[in-house]
C-alpha positions as CSV (number, residue, x, y, z in Angstrom):
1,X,90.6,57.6,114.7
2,X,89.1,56.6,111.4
3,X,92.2,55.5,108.6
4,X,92.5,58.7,106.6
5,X,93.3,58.7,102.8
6,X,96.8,59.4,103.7
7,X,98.7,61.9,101.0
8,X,100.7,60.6,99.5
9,X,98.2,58.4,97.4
10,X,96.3,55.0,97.9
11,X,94.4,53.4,100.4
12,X,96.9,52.2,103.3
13,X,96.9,48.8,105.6
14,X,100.7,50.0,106.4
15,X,100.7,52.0,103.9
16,X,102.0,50.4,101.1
17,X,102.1,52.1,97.8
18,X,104.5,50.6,95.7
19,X,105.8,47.9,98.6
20,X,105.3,44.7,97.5
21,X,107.3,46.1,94.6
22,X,109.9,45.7,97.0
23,X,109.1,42.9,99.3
24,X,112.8,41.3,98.7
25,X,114.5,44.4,98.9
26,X,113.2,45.3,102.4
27,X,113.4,41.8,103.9
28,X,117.1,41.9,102.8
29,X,117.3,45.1,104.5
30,X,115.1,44.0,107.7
31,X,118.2,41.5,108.1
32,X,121.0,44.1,106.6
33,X,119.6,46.8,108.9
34,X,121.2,45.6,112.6
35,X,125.2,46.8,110.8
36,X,123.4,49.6,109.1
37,X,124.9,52.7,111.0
38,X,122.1,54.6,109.6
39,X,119.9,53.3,112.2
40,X,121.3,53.5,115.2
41,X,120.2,56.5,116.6
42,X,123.1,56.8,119.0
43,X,124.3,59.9,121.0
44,X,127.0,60.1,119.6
45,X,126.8,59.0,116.2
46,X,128.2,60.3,113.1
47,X,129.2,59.5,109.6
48,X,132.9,59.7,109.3
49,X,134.0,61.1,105.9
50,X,135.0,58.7,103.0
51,X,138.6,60.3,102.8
52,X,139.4,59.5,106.6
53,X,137.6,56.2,106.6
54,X,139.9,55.4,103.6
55,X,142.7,55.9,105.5
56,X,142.4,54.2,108.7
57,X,141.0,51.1,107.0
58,X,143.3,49.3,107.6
59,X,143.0,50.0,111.3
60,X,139.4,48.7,111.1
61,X,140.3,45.3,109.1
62,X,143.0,44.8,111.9
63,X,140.4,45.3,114.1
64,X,137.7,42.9,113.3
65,X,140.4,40.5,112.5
66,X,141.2,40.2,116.3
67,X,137.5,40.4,117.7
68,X,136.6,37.1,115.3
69,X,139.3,35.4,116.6
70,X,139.7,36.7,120.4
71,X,135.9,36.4,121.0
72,X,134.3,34.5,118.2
73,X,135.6,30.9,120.3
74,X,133.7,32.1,123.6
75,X,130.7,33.8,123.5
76,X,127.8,31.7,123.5
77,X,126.1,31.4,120.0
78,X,122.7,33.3,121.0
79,X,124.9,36.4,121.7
80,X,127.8,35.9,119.9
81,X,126.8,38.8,117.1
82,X,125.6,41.2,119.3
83,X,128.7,40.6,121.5
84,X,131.1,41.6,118.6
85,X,129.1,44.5,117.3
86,X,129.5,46.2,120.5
87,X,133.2,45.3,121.3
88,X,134.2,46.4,117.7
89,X,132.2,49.7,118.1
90,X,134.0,50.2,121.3
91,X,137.5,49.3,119.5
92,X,136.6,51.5,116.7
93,X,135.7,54.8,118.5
94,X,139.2,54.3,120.4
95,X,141.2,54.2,118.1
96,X,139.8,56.9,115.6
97,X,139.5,59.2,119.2
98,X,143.4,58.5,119.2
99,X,143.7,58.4,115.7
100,X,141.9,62.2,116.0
101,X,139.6,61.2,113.3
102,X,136.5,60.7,115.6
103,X,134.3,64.0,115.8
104,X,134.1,64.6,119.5
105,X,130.7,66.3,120.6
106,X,131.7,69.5,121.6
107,X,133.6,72.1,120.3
108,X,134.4,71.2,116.9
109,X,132.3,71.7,113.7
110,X,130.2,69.2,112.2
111,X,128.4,69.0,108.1
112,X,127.8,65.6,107.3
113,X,125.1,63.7,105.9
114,X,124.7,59.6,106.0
115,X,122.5,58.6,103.3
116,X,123.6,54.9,103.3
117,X,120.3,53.7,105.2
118,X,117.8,52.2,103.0
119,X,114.9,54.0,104.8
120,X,116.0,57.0,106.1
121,X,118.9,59.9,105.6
122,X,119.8,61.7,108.4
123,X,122.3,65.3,108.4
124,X,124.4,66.5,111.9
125,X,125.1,70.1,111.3
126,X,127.3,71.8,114.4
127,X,128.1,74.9,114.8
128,X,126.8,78.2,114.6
129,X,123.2,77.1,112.6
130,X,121.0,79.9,111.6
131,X,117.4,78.8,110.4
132,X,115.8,80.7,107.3
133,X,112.2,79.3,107.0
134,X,111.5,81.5,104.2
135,X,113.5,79.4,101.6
136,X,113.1,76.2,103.7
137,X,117.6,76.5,104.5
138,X,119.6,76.3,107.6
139,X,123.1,78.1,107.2
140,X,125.8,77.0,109.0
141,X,128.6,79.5,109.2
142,X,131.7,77.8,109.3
143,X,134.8,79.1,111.0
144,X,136.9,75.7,110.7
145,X,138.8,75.5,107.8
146,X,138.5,71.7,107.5
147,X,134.7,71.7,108.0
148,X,132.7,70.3,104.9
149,X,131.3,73.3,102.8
150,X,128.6,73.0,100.6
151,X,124.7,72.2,100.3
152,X,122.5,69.2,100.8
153,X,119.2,68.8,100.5
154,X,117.2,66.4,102.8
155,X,113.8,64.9,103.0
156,X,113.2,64.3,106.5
157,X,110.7,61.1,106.3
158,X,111.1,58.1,107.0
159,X,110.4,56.3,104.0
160,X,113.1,57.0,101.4
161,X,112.6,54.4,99.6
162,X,109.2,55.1,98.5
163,X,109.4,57.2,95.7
164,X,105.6,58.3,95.5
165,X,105.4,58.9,99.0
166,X,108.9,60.8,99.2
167,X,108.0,63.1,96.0
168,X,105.3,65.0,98.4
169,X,107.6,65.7,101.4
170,X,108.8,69.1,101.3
171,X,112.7,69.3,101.0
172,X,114.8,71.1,103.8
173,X,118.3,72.9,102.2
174,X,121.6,72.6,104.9
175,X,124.4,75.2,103.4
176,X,127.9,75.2,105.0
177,X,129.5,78.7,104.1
178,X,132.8,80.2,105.2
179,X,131.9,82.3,108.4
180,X,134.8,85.1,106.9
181,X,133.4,85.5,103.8
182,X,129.9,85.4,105.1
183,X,127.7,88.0,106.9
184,X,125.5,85.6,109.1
185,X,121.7,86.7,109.4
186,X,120.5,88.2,112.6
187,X,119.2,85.5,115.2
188,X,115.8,86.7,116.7
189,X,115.6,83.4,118.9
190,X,118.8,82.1,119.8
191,X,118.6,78.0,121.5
192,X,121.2,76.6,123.9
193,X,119.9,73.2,122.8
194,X,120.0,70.9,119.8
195,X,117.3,71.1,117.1
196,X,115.5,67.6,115.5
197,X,113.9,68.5,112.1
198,X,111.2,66.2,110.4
199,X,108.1,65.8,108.6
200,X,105.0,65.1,109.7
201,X,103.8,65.0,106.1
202,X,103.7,61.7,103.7
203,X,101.1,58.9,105.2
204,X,100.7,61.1,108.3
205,X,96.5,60.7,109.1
206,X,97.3,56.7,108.8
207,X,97.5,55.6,112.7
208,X,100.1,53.2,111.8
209,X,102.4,55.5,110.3
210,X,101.8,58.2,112.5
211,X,103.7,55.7,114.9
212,X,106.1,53.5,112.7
213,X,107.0,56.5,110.5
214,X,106.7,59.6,113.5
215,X,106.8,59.0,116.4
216,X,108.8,55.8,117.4
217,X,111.6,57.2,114.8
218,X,111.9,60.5,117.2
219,X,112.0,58.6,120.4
220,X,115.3,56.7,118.8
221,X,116.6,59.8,117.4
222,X,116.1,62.0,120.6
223,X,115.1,60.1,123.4
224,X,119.0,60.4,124.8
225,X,118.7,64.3,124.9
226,X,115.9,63.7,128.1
227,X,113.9,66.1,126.4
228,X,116.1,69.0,126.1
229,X,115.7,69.1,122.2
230,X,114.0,71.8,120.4
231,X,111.3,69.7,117.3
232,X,111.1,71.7,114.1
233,X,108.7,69.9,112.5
234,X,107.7,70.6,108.4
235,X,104.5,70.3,107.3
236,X,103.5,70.7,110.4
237,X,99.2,70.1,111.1
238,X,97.4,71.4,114.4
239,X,95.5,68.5,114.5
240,X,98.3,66.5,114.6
241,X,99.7,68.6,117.6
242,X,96.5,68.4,119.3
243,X,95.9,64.5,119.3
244,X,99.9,63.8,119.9
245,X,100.1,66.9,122.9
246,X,100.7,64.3,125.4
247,X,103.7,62.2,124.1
248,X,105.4,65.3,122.8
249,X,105.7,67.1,125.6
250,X,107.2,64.0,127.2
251,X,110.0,64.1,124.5
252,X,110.8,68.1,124.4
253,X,110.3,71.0,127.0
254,X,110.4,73.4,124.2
255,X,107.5,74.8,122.0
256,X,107.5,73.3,118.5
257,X,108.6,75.7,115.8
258,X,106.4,75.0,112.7
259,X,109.4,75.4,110.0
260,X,107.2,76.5,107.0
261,X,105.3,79.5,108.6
262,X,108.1,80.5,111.6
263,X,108.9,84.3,110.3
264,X,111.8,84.7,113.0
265,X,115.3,83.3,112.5
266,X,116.4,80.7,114.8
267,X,119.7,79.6,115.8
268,X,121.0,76.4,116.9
269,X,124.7,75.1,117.8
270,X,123.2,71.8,117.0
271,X,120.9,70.3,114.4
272,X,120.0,66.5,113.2
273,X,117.7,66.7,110.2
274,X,115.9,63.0,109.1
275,X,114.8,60.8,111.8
276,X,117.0,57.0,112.5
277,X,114.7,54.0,112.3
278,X,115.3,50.5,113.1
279,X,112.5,47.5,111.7
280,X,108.4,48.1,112.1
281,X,107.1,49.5,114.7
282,X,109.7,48.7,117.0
283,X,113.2,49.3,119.0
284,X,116.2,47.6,118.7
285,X,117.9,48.1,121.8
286,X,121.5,46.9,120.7
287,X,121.5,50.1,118.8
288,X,120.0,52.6,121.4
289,X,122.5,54.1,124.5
290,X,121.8,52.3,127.6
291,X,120.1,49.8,125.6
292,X,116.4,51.5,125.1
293,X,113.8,49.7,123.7
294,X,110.3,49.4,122.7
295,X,108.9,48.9,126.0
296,X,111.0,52.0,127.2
297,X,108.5,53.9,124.1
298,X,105.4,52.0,125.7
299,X,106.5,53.2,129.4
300,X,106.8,56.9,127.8
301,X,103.3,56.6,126.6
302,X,102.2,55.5,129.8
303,X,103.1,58.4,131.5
304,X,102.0,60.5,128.4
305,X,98.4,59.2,129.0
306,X,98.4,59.1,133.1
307,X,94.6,59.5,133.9
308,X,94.3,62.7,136.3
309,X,92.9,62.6,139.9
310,X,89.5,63.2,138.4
311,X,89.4,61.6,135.6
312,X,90.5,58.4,138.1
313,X,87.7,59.0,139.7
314,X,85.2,59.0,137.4
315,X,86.6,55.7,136.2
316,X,86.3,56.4,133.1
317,X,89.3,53.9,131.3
318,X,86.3,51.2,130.8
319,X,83.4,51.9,129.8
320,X,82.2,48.7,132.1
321,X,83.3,47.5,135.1
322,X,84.8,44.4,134.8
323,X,82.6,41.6,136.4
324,X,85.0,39.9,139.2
325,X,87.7,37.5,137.6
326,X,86.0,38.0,134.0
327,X,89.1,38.5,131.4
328,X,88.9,41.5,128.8
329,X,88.5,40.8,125.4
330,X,88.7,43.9,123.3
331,X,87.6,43.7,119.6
332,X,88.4,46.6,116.9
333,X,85.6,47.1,114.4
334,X,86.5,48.2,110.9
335,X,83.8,50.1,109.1
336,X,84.0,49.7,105.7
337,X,86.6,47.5,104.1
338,X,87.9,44.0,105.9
339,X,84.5,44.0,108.2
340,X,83.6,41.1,110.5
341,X,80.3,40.3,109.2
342,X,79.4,37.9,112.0
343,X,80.5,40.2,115.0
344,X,77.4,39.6,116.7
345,X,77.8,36.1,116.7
346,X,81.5,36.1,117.7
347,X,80.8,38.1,120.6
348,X,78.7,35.6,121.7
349,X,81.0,33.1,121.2
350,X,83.4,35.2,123.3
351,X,81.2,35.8,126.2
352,X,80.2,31.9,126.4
353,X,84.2,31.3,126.3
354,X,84.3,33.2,129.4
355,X,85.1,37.1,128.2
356,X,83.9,40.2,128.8
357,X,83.6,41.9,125.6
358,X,84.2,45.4,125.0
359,X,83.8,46.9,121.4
360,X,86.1,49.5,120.1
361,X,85.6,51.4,117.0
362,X,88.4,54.0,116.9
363,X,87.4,57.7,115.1
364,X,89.5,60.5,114.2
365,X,87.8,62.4,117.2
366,X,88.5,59.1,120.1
367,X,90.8,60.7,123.1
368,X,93.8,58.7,122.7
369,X,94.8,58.9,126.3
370,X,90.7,57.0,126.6
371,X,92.1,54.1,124.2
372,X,95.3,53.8,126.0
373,X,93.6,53.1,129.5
374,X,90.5,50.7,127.8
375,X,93.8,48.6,126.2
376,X,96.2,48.5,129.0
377,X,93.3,47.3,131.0
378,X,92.5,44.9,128.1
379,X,93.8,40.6,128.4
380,X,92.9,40.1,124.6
381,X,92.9,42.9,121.6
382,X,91.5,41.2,118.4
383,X,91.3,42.4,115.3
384,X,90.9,42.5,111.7
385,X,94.6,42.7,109.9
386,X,94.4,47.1,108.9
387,X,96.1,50.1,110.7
388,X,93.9,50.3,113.5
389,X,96.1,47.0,114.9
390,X,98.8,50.1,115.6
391,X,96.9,49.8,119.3
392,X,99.0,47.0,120.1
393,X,101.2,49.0,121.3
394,X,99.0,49.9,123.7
395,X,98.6,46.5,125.2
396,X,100.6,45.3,128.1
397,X,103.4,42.6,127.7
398,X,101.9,39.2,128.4
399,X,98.5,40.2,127.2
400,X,97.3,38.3,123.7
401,X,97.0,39.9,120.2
402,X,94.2,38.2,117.9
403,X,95.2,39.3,114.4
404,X,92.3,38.2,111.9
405,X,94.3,38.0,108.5
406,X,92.4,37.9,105.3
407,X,93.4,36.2,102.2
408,X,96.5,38.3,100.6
409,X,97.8,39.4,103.7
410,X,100.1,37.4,105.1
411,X,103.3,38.6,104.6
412,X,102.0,42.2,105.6
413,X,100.3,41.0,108.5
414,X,103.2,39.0,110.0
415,X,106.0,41.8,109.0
416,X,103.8,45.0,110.4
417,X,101.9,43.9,113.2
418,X,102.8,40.5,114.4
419,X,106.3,40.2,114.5
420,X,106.5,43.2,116.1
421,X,103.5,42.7,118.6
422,X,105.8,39.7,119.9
423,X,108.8,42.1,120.3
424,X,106.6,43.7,122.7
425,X,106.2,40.9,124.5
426,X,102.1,40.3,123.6
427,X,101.4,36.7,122.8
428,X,100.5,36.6,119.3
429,X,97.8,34.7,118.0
430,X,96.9,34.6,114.5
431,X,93.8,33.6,113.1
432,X,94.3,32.9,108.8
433,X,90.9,33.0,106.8
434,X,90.1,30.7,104.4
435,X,88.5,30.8,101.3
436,X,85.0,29.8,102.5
437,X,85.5,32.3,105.1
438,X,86.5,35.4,102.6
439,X,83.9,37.3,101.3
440,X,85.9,36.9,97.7
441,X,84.4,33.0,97.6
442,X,80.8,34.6,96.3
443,X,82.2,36.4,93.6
444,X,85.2,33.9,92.3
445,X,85.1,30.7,91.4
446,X,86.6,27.8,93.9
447,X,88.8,26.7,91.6
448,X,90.0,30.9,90.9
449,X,93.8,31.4,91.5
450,X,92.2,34.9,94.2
451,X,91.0,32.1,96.5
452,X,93.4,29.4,95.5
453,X,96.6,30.8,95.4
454,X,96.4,34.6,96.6
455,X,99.9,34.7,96.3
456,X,100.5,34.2,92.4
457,X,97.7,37.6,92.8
458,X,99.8,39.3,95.4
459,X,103.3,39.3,93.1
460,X,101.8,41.5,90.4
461,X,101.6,44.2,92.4
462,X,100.6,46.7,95.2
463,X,97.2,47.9,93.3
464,X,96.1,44.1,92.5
465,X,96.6,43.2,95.6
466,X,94.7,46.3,97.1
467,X,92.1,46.2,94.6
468,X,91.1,42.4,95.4
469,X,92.4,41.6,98.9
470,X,92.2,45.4,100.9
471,X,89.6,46.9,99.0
472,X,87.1,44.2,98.2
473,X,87.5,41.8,101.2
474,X,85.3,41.1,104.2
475,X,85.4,38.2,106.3
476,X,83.2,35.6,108.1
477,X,85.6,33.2,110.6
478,X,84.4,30.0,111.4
479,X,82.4,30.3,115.0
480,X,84.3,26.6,116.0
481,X,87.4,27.7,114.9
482,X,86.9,31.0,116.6
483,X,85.9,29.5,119.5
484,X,88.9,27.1,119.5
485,X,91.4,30.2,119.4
486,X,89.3,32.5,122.2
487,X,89.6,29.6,124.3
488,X,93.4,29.6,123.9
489,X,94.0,32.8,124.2
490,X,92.1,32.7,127.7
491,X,94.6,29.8,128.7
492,X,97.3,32.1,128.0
493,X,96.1,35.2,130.3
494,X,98.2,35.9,133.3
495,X,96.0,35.4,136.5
């Protein structure tokens, strides 16, 4: 799959129009976002309204107040936070069930947005839910007096904070009306399950957001359902149905309903509309039920991309067989921007080190389910830092992930790929070009701040950066040094 001029604007290496704009605000929010109840994806979870939160504050202060003090002496450091997250949640939702101020969830109405996440907002709708795709609304018709009434209007993407991208994502209307006042429109499908809504517009065509922003967002948001969830998806593309088949009939039994051209009028007693997210590209599993995590996603697309009987037999998950005892070394070739210009060489490098070498150069046309198999059979996936990388996930926990990053790109390379390759338990292994290495040393100056201090480039903005360090760079790492790092990385493999 070749990295696709996403929509929403700009050439993407994790997509970042307008992010290093707000580089501070997001790492506050990587370490805000554990207590942000806008992630958490859970079962169960709502947003309790601001009147009823009000009152049983105090409730909550008393609360807390005990935890610190009953726990906080004896819970060992490493898991002391954790530890009191989960006993106060499980304080909490006892004593608003007694309280009667927790929505139970079945049998009484639900409208209720939570737009207090920095990334994401995310509407429960319960009740009787009618779907009208021809002016993009759901309807729910209320027959509780004390359910919310009103309208909100959601954008159901995963990067709220994005304004350019956000402004092409096609808005979905939620109306509460009074049921008795009401003449509810005539269901032509009705479902006994809940409905998910989202987008598979904005950066979608970008492998890395097809993951970070898609699909590892609706694995949190509906893996709990076990696939007895009904996907209305906006902006819906066949392609994208077609190369994502696999992994989303392991999340839903239902046929997708494409919400922009669906003529017949759907009804739902349920409905979630916005996906919850945790950090990039991965899980956190003290705010999934039964503690999910990312490896939980990678076992999902595992059995997603499960070769068939024949296709086992034609062998066909390396291109190779793999000489006896020989470890895998997979390297991902970028075609036009960030290129290795001495691939040839390092490949020698790599075989003399002790590798096999396989060369993968992902197109829009590549079988997913083909990558999967050449990764998880893979010891070592290397790299140059870009959205390709995204086939970490792909690796198995223990294996090594060579990330090549070019001048510029630290702080992008660390926060979108390695930090969360070592989540998923892959060895990380960074390799950090220098000047003399950068393709930028034959047109600047040594003594140029580019080379010198890429950073003082980097904080006046997203389309410098791009411009200089994404657009303009290739790179030529030092054979010794590479060979230095290879043979680390084969010191590392498993036997």
């Amino acid at each position: 799959m070749s990295e696709k001029t996403p929509i929403c604007g700009g050439f993407q290496v994790g997509g970042k129009v307008e992010e290093l704009e707000a580089q501070k605000q997001i790492k506050w929010h990587h370490m805000k976002m554990r207590d942000d109840g806008g992630s958490r994806g859970r079962k169960n979870r709502r947003s309790w309204p601001g009147g009823k939160l009000k009152r049983a504050g105090h409730i909550l202060a008393m609360v807390a107040i005990v935890l610190l003090v009953f726990f906080g002496a004896s819970t060992p450091h490493h898991l002391h936070s954790g530890f009191l997250h989960a006993k106060l949640e499980e304080v909490i939702e006892k004593n608003y069930t007694k309280a009667g101020l927790k929505e139970e969830r079945l049998g009484q109405e639900v409208f209720n947005c939570d737009r207090s996440h920095f990334r994401t907002d995310v509407c429960n709708v319960r009740g009787n839910i009618r779907m009208n795709s021809i002016n993009h609304t759901f309807v729910l018709y209320a027959v509780d007096s004390r359910t919310n009434l009103g309208e909100e209007k959601v954008k159901p993407y995963t990067r709220k904070w994005e304004k350019s991208c956000m402004d092409t994502i096609h808005e979905v209307t939620l109306q509460s009306v009074p049921a008795s006042q009401t003449s509810p429109i005539v269901c032509d499908v009705q479902h006994h399950v809940p409905g998910v809504v989202f987008s598979t517009g904005g950066y979608t065509g970008n492998l890395y957001h097809e993951f970070h922003d898609g699909l590892i967002p609706l694995f949190i948001t509906t893996q709990h359902l076990k696939r007895e969830v009904v996907f209305v998806i906006s902006e819906l593309h066949d392609w994208w149905f077609t190369k994502y088949k696999n992994v989303i009939q392991e999340m839903t039994n239902y046929p997708l309903i494409d919400f922009e051209r669906e003529s017949h009028v759907h009804c739902f007693p349920e409905l979630t509309v916005g996906l919850h997210i945790h950090g990039e590209q991965s899980i956190d599993p003290m705010l999934m039920p039964d503690h999910k995590s990312i490896w939980d996603f990678q076992a999902l697309l595992r059995h997603a991309y499960r070769p068939s009987s024949h296709e086992k037999q034609e062998n066909w998950q390396l291109k190779a067989s793999p000489a006896k005892g020989m470890p895998q070394l997979t390297i991902l070739i970028r075609p036009r921007t960030r290129v290795l210009l001495n691939i040839g060489q390092i490949v020698e490098v790599a075989k003399k080190v002790g590798f096999q070498v396989n060369l993968l150069k992902p197109l829009r046309e590549t079988e997913l389910k083909r990558v999967f198999w050449m990764l998880d059979k893979s010891d070592v996936l290397m790299g140059v830092h870009g959205a390709a990388l995204t086939h970490f996930l792909f690796m198995r926990p223990g294996s090594v992930f060579i990330q090549i990053i070019p001048l510029g790109t630290d702080w992008a390379a660390f926060t979108y790929y390695g930090e969360p390759a070592t989540k998923l338990g892959l060895q990380y292994l960074p390799y950090k070009i220098e000047a003399a290495e950068s393709s930028l040393s034959s047109k600047y100056n040594s003594t140029d701040p580019i080379l010198t201090n890429p950073a003082s480039i980097v904080e006046k903005g997203w389309w410098e950066m791009k411009k200089i360090y994404l657009n303009a760079q290739d790179v030529q790492p030092s054979l010794l040094r590479m060979k230095k790092l290879l043979q680390k990385a084969k010191s590392l493999i498993h036997p």
